[in-house]
PDB file as gemmi writes it, atoms N, CA and C in Angstrom:
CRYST1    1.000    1.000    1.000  90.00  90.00  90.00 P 1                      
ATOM      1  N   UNK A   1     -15.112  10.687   4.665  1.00  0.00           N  
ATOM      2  CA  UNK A   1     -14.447  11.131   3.456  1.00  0.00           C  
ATOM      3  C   UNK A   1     -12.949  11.364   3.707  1.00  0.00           C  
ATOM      4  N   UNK A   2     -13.105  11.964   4.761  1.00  0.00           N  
ATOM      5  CA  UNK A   2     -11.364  12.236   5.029  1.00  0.00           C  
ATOM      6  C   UNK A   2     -10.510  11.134   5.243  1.00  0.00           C  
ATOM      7  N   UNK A   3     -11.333  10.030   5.641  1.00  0.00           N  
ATOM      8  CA  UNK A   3     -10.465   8.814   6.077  1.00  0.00           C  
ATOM      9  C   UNK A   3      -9.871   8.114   4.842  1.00  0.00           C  
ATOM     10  N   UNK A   4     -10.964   8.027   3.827  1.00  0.00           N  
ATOM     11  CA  UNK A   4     -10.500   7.494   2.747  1.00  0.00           C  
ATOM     12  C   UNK A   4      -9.428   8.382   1.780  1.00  0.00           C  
ATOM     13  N   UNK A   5      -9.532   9.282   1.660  1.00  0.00           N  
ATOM     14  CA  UNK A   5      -8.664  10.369   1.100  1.00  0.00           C  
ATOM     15  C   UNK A   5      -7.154   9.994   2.230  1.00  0.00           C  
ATOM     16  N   UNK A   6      -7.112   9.819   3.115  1.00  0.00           N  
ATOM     17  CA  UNK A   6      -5.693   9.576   3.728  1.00  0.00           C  
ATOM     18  C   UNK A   6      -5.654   7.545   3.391  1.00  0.00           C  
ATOM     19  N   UNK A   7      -6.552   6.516   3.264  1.00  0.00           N  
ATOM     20  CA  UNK A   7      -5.798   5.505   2.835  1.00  0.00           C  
ATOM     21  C   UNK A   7      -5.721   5.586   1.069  1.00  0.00           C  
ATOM     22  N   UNK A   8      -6.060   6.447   0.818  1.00  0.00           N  
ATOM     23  CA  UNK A   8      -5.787   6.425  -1.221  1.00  0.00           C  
ATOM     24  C   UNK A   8      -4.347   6.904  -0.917  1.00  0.00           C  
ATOM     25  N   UNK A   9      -3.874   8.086   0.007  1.00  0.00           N  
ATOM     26  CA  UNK A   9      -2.672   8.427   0.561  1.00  0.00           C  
ATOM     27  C   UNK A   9      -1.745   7.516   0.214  1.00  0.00           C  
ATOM     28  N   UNK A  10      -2.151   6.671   1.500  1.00  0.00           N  
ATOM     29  CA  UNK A  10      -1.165   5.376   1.648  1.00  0.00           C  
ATOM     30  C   UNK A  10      -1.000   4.654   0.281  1.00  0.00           C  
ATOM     31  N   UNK A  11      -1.857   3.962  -0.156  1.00  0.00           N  
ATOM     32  CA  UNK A  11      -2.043   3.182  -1.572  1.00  0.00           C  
ATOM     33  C   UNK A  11      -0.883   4.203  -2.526  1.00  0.00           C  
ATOM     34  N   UNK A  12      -1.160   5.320  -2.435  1.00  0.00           N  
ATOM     35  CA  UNK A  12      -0.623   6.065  -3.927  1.00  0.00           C  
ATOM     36  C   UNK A  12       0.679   6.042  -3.447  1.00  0.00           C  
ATOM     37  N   UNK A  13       1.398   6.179  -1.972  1.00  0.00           N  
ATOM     38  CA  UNK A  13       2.789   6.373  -1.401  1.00  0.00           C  
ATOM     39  C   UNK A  13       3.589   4.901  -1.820  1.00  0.00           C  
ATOM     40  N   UNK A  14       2.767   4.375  -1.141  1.00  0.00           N  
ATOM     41  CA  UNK A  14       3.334   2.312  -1.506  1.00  0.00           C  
ATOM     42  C   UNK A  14       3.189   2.227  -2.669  1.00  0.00           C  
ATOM     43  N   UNK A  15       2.609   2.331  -3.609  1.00  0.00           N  
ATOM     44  CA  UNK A  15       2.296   1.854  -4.716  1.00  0.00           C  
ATOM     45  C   UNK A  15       3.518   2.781  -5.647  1.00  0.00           C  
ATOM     46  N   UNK A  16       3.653   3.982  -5.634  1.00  0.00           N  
ATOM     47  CA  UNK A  16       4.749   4.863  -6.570  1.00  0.00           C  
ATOM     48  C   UNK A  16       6.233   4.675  -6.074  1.00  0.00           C  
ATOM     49  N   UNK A  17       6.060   4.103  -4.392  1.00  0.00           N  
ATOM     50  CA  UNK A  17       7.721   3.765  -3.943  1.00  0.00           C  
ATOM     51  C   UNK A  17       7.916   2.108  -4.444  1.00  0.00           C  
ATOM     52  N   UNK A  18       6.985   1.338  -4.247  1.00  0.00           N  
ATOM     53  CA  UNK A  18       7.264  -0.081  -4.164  1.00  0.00           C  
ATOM     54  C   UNK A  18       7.014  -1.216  -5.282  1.00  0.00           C  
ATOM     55  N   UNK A  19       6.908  -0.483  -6.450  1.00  0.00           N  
ATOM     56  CA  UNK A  19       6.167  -0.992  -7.675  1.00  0.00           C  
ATOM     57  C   UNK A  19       7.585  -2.162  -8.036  1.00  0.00           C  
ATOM     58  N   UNK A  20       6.864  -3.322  -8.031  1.00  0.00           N  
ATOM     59  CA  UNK A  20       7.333  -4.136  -8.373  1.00  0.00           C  
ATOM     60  C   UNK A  20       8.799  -5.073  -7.505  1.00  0.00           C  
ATOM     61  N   UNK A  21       8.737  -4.757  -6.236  1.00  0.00           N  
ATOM     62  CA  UNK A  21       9.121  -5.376  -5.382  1.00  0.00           C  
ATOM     63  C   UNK A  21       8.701  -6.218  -4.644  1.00  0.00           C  
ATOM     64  N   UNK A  22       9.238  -7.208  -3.767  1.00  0.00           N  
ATOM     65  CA  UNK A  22       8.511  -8.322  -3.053  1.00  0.00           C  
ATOM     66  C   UNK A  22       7.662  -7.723  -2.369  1.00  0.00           C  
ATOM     67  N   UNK A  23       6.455  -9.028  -2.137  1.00  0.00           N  
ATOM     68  CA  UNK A  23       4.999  -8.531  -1.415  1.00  0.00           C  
ATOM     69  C   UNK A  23       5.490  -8.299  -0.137  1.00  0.00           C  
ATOM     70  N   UNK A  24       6.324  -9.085   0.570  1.00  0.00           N  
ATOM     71  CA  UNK A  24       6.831  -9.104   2.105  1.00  0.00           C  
ATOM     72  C   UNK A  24       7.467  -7.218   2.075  1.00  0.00           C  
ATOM     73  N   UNK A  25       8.130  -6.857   1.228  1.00  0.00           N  
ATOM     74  CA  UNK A  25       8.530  -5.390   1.598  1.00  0.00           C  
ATOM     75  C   UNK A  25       7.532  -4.217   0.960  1.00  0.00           C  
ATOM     76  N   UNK A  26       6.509  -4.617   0.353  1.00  0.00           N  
ATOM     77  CA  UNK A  26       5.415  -3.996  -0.045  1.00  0.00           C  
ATOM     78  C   UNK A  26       4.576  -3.920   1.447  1.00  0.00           C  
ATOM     79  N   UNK A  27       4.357  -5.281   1.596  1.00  0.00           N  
ATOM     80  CA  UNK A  27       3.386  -5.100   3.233  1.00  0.00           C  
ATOM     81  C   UNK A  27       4.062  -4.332   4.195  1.00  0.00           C  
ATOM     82  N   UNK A  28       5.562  -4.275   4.274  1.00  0.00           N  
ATOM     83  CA  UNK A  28       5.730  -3.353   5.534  1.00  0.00           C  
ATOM     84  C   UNK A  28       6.048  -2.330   5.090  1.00  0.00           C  
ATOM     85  N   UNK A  29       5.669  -1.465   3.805  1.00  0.00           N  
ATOM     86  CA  UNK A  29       5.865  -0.149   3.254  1.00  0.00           C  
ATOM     87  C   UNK A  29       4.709   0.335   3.854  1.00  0.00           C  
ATOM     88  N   UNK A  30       3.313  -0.772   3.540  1.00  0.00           N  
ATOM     89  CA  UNK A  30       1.900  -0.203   3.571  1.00  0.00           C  
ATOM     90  C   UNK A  30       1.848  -0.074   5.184  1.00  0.00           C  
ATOM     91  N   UNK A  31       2.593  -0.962   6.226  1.00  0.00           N  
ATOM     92  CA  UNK A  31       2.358  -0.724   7.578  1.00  0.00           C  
ATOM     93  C   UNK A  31       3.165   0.355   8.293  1.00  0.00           C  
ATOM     94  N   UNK A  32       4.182   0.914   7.721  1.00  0.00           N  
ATOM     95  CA  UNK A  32       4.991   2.522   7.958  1.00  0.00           C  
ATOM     96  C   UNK A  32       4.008   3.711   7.116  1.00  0.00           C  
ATOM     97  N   UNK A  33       3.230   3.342   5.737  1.00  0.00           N  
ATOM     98  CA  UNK A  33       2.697   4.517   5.562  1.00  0.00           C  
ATOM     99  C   UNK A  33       1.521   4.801   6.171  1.00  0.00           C  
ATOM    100  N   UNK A  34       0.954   3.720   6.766  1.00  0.00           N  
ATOM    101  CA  UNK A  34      -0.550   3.563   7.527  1.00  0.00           C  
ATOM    102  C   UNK A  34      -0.032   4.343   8.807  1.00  0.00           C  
ATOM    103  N   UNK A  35       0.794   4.154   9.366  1.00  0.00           N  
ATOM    104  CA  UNK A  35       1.796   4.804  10.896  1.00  0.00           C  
ATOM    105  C   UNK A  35       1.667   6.486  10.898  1.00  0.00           C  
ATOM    106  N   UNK A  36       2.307   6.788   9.637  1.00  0.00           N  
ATOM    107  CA  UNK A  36       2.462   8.331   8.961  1.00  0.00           C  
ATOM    108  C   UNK A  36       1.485   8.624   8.895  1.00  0.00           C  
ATOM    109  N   UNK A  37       0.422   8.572   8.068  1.00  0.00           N  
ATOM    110  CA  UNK A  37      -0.887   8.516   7.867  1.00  0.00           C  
ATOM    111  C   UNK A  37      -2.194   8.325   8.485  1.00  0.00           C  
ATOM    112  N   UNK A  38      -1.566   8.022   9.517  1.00  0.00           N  
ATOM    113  CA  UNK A  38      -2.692   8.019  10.933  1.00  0.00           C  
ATOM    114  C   UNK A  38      -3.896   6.735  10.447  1.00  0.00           C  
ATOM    115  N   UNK A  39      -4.266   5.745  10.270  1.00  0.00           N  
ATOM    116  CA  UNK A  39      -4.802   5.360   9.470  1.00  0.00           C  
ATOM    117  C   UNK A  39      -4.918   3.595   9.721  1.00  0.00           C  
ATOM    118  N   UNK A  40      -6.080   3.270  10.328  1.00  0.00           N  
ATOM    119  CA  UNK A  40      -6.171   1.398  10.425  1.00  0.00           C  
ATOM    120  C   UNK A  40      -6.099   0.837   8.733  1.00  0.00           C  
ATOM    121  N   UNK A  41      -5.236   0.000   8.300  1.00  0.00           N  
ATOM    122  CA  UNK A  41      -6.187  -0.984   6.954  1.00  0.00           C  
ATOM    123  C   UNK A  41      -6.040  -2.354   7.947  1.00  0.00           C  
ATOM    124  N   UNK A  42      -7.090  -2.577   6.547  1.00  0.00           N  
ATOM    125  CA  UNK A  42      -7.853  -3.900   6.665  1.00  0.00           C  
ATOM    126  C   UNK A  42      -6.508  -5.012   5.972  1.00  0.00           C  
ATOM    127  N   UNK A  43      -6.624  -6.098   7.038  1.00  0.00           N  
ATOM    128  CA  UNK A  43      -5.062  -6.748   6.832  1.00  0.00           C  
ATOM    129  C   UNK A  43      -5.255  -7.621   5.194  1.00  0.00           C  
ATOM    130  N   UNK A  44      -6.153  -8.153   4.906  1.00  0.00           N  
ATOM    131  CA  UNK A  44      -6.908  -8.943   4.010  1.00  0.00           C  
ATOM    132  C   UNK A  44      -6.280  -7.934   2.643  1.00  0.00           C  
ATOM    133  N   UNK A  45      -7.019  -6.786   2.755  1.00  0.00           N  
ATOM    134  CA  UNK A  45      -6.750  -5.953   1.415  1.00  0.00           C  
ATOM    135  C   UNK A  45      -5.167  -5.432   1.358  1.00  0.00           C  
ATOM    136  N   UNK A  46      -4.491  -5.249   2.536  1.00  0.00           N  
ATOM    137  CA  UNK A  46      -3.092  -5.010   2.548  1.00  0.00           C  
ATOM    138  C   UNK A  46      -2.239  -6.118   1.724  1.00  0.00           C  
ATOM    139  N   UNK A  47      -2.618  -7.166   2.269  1.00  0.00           N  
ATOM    140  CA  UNK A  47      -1.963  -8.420   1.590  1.00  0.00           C  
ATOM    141  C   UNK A  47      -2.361  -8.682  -0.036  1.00  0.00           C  
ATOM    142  N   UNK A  48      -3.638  -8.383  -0.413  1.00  0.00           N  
ATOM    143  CA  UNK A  48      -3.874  -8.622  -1.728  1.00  0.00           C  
ATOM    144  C   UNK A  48      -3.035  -7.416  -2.650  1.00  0.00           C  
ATOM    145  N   UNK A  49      -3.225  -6.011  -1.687  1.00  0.00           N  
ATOM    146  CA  UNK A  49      -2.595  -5.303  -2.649  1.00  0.00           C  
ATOM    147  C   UNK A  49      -1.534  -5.539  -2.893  1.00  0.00           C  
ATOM    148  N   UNK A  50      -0.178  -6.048  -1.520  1.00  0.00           N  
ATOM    149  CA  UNK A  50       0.873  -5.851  -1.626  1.00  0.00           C  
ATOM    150  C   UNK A  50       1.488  -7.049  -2.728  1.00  0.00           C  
ATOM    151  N   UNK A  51       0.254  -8.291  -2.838  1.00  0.00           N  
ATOM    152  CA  UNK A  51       0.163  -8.931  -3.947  1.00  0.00           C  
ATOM    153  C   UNK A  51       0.687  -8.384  -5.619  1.00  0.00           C  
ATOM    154  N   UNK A  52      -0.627  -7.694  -5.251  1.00  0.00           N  
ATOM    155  CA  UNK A  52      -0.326  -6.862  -6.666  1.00  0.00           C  
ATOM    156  C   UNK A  52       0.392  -6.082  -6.852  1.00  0.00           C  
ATOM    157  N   UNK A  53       0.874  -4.735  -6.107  1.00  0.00           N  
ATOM    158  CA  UNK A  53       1.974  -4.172  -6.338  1.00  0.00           C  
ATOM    159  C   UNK A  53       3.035  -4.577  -6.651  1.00  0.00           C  
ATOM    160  N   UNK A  54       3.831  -5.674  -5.975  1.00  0.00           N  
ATOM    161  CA  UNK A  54       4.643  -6.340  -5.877  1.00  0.00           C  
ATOM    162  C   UNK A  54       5.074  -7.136  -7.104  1.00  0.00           C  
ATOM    163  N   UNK A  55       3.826  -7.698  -7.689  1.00  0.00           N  
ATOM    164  CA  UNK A  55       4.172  -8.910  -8.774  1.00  0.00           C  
ATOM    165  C   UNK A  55       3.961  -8.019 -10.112  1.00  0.00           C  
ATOM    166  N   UNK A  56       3.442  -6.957 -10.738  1.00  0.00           N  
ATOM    167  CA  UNK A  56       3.088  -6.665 -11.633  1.00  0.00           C  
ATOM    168  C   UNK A  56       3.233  -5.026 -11.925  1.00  0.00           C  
ATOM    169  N   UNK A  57       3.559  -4.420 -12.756  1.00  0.00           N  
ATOM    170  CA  UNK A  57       3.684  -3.615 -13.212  1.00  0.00           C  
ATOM    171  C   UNK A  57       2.882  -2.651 -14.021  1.00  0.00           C  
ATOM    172  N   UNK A  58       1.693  -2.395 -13.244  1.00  0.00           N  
ATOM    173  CA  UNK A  58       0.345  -1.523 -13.305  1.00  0.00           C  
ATOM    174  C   UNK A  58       0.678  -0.493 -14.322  1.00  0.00           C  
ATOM    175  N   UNK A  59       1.621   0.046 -14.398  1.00  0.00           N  
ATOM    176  CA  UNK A  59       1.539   1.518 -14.695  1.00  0.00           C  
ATOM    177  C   UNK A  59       1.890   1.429 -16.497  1.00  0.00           C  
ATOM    178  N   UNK A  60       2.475  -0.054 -16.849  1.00  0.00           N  
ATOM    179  CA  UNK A  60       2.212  -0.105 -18.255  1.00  0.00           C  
ATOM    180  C   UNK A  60       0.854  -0.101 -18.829  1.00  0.00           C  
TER     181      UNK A  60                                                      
END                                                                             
């Protein structure tokens, strides 16, 4: 439980700093907050998210 509660961490840190910037500086937001955060991700879902963060604007 605790593990996941620190990568929603990460997700919510990258995602509220990096919304709508390139995926390349989205992925190395998510690999400095994973650092902070004590915390392995899975490279597969890093890349899809930083996909999405990056290209689209969720929060409309």
């Amino acid at each position: 439980m605790e593990q996941a509660l620190r990568i929603r961490g990460v997700w919510e840190e990258v995602a509220t700093a990096h919304c709508c910037r390139p995926p390349e500086e989205v992925k190395a937001a998510y690999g400095a907050a994973a650092e902070r955060w004590n915390v392995q991700l899975d490279e597969r879902a890093v890349t899809l998210s930083s996909l999405y963060i990056g290209a689209s604007s969720y929060w409309e």
